[in-house]
C-alpha positions as CSV (number, residue, x, y, z in Angstrom):
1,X,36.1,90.0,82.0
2,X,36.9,91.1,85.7
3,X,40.3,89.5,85.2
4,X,41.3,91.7,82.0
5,X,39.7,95.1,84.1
6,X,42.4,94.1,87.0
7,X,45.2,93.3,84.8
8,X,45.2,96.7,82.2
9,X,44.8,98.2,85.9
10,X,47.7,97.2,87.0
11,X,49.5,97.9,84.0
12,X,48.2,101.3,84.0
13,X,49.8,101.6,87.8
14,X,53.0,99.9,87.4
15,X,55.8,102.3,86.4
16,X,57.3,101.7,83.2
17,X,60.8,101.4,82.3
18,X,60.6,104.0,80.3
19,X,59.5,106.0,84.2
20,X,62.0,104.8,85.5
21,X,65.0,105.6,83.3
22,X,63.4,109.6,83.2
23,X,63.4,109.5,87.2
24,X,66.9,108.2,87.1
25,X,67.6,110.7,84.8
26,X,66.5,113.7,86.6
27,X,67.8,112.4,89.9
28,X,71.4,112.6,87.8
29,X,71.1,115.9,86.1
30,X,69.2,117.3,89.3
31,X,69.9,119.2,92.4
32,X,71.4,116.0,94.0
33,X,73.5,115.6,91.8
34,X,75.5,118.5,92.6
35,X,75.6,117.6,96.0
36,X,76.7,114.0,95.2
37,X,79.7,115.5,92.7
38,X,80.2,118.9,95.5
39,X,83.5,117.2,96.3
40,X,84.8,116.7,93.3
41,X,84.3,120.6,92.4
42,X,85.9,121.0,95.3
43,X,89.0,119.3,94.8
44,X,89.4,120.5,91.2
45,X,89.0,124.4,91.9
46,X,91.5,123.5,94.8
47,X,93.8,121.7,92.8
48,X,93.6,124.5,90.1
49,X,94.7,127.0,93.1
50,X,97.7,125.0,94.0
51,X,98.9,125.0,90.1
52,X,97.9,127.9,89.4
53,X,98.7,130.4,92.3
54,X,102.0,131.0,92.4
55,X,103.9,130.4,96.2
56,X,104.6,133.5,98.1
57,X,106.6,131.5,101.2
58,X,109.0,130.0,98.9
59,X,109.6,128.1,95.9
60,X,110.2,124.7,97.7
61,X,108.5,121.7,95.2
62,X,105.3,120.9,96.6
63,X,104.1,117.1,95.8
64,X,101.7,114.9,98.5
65,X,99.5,117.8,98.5
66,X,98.6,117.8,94.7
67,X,99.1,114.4,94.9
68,X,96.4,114.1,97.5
69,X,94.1,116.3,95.9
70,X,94.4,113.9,92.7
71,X,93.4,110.8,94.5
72,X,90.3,113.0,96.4
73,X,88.9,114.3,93.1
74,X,89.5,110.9,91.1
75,X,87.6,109.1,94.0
76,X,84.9,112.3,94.1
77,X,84.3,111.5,90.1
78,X,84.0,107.5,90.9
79,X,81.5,107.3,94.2
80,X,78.6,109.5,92.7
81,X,79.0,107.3,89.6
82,X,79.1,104.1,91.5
83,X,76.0,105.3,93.7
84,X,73.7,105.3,90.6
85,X,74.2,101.4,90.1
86,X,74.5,100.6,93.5
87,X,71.3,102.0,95.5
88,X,73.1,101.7,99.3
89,X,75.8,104.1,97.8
90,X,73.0,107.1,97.4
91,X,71.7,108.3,100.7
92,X,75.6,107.4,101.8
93,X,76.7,110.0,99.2
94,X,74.3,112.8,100.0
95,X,74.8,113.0,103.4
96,X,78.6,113.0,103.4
97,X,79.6,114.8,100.4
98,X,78.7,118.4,101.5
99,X,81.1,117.5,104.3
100,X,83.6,116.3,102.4
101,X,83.3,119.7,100.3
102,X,83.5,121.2,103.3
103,X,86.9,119.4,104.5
104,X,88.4,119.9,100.9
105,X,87.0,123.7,100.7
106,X,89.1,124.4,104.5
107,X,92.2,122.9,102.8
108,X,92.3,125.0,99.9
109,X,91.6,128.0,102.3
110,X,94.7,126.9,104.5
111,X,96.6,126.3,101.3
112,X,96.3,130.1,100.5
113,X,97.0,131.9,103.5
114,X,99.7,130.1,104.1
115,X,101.7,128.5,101.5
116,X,100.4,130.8,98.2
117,X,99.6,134.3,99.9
118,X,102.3,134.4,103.1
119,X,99.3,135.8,105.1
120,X,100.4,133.6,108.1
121,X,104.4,133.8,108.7
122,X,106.5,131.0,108.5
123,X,107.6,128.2,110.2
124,X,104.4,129.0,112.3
125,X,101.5,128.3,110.0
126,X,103.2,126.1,107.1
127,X,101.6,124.9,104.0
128,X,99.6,121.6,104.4
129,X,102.3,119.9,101.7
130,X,104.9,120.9,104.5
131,X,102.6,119.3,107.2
132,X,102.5,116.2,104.8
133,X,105.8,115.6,104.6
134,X,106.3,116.2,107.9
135,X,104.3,113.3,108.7
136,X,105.5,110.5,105.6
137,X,109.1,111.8,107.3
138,X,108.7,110.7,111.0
139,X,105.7,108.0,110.0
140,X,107.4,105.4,111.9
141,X,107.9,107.2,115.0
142,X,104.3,108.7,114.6
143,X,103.2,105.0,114.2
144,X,105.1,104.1,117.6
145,X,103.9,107.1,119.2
146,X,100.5,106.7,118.6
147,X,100.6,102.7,120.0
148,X,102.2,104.0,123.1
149,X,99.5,106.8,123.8
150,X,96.5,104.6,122.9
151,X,97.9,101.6,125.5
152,X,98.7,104.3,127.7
153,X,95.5,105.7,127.0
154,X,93.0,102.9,127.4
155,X,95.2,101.2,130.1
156,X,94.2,104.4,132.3
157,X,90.8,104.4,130.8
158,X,89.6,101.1,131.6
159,X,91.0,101.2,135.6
160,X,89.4,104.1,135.9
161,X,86.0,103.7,134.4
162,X,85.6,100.4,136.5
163,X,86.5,102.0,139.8
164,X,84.2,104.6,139.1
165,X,81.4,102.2,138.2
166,X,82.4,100.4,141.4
167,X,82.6,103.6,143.7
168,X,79.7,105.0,142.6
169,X,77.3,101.7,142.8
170,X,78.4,101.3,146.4
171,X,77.7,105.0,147.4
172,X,74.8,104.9,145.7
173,X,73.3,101.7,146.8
174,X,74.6,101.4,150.7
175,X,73.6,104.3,153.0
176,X,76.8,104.3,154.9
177,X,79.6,104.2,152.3
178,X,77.1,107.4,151.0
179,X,78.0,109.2,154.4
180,X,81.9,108.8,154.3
181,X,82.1,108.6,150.5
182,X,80.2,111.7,149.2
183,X,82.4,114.4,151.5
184,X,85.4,112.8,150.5
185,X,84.2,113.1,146.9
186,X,84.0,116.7,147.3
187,X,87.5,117.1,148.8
188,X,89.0,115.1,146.6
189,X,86.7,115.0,143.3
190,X,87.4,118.4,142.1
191,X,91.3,118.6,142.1
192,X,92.4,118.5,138.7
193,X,94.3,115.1,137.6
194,X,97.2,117.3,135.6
195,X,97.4,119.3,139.2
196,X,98.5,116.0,140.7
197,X,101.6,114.9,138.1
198,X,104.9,116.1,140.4
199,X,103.2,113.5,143.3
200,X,102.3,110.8,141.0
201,X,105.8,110.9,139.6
202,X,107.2,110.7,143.2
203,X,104.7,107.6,143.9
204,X,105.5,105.7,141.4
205,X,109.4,104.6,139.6
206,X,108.1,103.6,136.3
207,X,106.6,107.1,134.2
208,X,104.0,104.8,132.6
209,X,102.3,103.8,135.6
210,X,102.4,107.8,136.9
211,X,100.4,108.5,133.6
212,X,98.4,105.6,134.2
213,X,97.2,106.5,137.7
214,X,96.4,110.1,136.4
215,X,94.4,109.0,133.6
216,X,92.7,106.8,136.0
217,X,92.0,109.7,138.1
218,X,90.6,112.1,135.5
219,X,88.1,109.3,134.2
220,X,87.4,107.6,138.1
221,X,85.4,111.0,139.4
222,X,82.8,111.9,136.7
223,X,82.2,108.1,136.3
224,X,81.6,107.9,140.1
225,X,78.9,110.9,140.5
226,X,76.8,109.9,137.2
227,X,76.6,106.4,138.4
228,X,75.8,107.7,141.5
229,X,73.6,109.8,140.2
230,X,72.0,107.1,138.0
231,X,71.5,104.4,141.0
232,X,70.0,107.1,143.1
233,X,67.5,107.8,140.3
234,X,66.5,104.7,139.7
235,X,62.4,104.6,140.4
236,X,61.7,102.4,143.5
237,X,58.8,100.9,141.8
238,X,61.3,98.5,139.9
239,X,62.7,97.2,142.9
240,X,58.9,96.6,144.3
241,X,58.5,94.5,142.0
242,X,61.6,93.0,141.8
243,X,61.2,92.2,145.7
244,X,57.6,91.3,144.7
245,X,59.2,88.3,142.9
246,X,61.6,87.3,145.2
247,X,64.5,89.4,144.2
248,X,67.6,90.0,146.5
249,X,69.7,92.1,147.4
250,X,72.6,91.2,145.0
251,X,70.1,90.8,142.2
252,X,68.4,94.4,142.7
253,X,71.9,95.6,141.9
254,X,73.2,94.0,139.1
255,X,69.6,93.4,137.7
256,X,67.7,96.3,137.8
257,X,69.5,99.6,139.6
258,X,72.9,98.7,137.1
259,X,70.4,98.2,133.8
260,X,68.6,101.1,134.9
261,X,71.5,103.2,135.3
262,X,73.7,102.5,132.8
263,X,72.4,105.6,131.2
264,X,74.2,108.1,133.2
265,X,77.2,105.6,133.4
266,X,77.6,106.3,129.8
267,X,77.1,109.9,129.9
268,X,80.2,109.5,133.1
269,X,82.0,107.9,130.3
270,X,81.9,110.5,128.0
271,X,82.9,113.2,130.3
272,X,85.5,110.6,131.4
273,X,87.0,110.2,128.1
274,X,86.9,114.1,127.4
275,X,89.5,114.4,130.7
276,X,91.5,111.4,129.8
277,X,92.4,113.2,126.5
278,X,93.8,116.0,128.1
279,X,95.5,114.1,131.0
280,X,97.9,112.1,128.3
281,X,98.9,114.9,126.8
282,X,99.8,116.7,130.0
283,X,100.9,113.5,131.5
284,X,103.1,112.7,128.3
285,X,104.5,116.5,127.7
286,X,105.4,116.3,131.6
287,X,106.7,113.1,132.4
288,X,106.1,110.1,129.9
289,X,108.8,110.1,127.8
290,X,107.3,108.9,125.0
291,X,103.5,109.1,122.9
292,X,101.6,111.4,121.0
293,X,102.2,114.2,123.5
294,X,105.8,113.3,124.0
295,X,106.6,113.8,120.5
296,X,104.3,116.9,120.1
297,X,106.8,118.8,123.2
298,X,109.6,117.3,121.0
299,X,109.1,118.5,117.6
300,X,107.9,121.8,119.1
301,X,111.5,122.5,121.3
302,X,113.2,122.3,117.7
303,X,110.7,124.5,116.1
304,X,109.4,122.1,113.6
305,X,105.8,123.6,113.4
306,X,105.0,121.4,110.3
307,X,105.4,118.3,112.7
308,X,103.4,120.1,114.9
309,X,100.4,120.5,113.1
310,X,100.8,116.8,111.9
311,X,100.7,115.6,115.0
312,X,97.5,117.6,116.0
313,X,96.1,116.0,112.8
314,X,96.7,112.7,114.0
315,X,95.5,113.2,117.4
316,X,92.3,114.6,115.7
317,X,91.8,111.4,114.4
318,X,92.9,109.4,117.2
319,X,90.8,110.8,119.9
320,X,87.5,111.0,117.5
321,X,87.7,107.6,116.5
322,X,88.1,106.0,119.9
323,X,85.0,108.8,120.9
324,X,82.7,107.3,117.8
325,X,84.0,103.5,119.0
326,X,82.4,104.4,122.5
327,X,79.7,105.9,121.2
328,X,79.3,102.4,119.2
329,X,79.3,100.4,121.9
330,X,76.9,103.2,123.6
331,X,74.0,101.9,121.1
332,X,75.2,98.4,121.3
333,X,74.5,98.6,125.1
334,X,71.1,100.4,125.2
335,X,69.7,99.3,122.2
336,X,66.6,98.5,124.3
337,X,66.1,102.1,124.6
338,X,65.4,102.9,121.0
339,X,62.7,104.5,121.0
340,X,61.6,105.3,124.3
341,X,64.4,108.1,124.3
342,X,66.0,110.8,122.2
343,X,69.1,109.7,121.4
């Protein structure tokens, strides 16, 4: 008797099919769903736009625009579909489709001022289609470019992040390198890297290592004074009881005032990566004859604007995806801290 009571309980709890398929239903035709298909109105009222509107800075065919727009609302109909029968897809979808919407919705706003309405004069502000074929025209040089500027980039990067975590250990840890190392810090710390391109092209013959050493430069100081700033921090109990159990000196550094630090390292990386950025361009606009920055100087002495603007797309992209990689590696790192901080 006890058994049937349990099992017509349990029957009564369990949802149905029937439950199911209604939640699914409403979850469809509800509020999410026109989050999860936001995109896709998007594209279409900004694709109607292009067609419709007629062009006030010329009548110059248009095609990887609307072509673009017809791949971004075909995929806009597809992923909202696809997140229904694939549960991962769904929390996916409604956090990134309003800013996709958002992307799409900034497009068609450029698309009128410029290339429909003539708001913005030309060859300043062309049409995004213009900026398009701009970049499918020079792709290959784009694709060179953009190889020389990240080896240049990370080449400067690395040297300089380790010699900062280097510097700043040893002023932090030893009492004397503290004395002559934090005046000269302040002397020399503050002079912008850009400031210093005419003497680094007079130090060195090949352009690449100039842009190196400046790049190294910009990312050595605010990596020094965080890690610094980080082993100086460090509480002294963990080295008590590090000594407690028979620690040394080399294994108080790297074991427990690096670990502990690595914290403010990171945040020295960041800022580091922020002035690297701007040093390649300067560095490649001034005296590297070749890169993103390089090409950027060239394409804006011969007053193509539309190459312009592709090339600050591309550095858009460039310099944000090596920021989320770091930012990657960031969690890998301090995983441990999960929890015990606000990340």
């Amino acid at each position: 008797m006890s058994t049937q009571v349990v099992n017509s309980l349990s029957h009564m709890n369990a949802p149905s099919v029937r439950d199911s398929d209604s939640a699914n239903f409403r979850g469809f035709c509800g509020p999410g769903a026109f989050v999860a298909f936001a995109p896709a109105i998007a594209a279409a009222a900004a694709l109607s736009m292009h067609h419709l509107l007629p062009n006030g800075q010329g009548d110059f065919p248009t095609r990887l625009y609307p072509f673009l727009l017809q791949i971004t609302l075909g995929l806009a109909l597809l992923v909202p579909l696809l997140q229904w029968t694939v549960g991962a897809l769904r929390e996916c979808v409604r956090h990134y489709s309003p800013l996709a919407a958002g992307a799409i919705a900034l497009a068609a706003i450029w698309d009128l001022i410029t290339l429909k309405m003539a708001w913005m004069p030309m060859p300043y502000f062309p049409g995004p289609d213009a900026v398009l074929q701009g970049i499918v025209e020079d792709y290959e040089i784009l694709l060179d470019s953009t190889y020389l500027s990240l080896r240049l980039l990370l080449t400067g990067y690395v040297l300089g992040g380790l010699l900062g975590v280097f510097t700043g250990v040893m002023i932090g840890w030893f009492r004397g390198v503290r004395y002559w190392g934090m005046p000269i810090m302040k002397v020399i710390g503050p002079i912008p890297a850009t400031a210093l391109v005419p003497l680094a092209m007079v130090l060195f013959e090949s352009s690449f290592m100039s842009g190196v050493s400046l790049i190294a430069l910009a990312v050595w100081f605010p990596v020094t004074m965080l890690t610094n700033s980080g082993i100086a921090n460090v509480p002294k109990s963990y080295f008590d009881v590090a000594r407690t159990l028979g620690a040394g000196r080399w294994y108080l550094i790297f074991h427990v005032a690096i670990p502990a630090a690595l914290p403010s390292i990171f945040i020295g990386l960041f800022m580091g990566l922020g002035a690297s950025f701007l040093t390649l361009i300067v560095a490649e606009t001034v005296g590297v004859r070749n890169g993103l920055g390089w090409y950027l100087k060239w394409q804006q002495g011969y007053a193509e604007y539309a190459k312009v603007y592709g090339v600050l797309i591309i550095m858009s992209f460039f310099f944000s995806g090596i920021m989320t990689l770091l930012f990657k590696i960031r969690d890998r790192v301090l995983g441990w801290q999960k929890g015990m901080i606000r990340w």
